[in-house]
N, C-alpha and C positions, 0 to 999 in steps of 0.2 A: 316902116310897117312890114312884118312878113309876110313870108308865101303861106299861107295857108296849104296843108300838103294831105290829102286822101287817098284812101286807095278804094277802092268799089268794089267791095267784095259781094255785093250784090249779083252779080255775074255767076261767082261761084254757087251760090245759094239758086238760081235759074239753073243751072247744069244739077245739082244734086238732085232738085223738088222734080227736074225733068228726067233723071235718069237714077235715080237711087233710091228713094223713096216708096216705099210700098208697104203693107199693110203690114208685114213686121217689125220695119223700123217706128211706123205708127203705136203700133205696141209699148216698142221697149221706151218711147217718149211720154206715154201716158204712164208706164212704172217708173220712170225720172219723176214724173211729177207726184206721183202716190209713196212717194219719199218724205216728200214735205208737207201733206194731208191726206187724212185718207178718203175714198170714195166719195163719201156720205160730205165732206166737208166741200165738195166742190159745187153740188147742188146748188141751184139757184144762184149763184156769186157771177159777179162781174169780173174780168181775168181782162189787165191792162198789160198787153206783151210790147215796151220800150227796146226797141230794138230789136223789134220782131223777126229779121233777118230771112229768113223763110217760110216762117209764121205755124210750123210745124208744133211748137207749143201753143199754140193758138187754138188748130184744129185738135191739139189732143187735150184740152181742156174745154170745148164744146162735146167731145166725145165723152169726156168722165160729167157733163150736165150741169155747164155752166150756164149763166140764160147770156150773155152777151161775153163775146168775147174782142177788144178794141187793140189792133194791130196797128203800131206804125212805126218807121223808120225813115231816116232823115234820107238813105241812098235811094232812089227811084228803083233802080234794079230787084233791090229786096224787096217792093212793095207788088215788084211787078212776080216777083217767086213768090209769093203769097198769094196774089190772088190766082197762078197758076198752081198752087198747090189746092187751093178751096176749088177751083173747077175741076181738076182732075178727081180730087176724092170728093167730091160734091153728094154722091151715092151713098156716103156713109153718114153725111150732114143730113138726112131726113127728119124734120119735124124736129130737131137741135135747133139750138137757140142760136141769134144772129149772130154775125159778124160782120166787123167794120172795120176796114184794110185802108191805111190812108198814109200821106208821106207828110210827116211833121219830124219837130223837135219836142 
């Protein structure tokens, strides 16, 4: 049987959401996603971010008016730069639809 071999880049993802991240880059991730629909098509959708890593697509698709947006990732660190990324911009989440940050497969 082998080693199973990881690496936690979850870590990384806590250092960026904690020191990189700010309302520009929040920008230029809601124009990554206004790539692949526009505006109008995000409205009311449920947005499932597998691998949610930072969760930064997450918050910028409750930002374009998603009503639920459902975050998870298998590394605990990632889950845990997500839900620090929703607390710190929690300001802009007013009256946006939920979110649910959780550590799965």
């Amino acid at each position: 049987m082998g080693m199973k071999i990881t690496f936690s880049f979850g870590r990384n993802w806590k250092n960026y959401v904690r020191h990189v991240v700010n309302e520009k880059v929040i920008e230029e991730a809601k124009s990554s996603l206004l790539r692949y629909l526009p505006e109008k098509e995000w409205k009311d959708k449920v947005f499932i971010d597998v691998g949610c890593g930072s969760g930064l697509f997450s918050l910028s698709a409750l930002l374009l008016g998603v009503k639920q947006a459902i975050s998870f990732d298998l590394d605990p660190n990632s889950v845990e730069a997500s839900h620090i990324l929703r607390d710190r911009f929690n300001h802009l989440l007013e009256g946006k639809g939920n979110w649910d940050i959780f550590r799965g497969t």
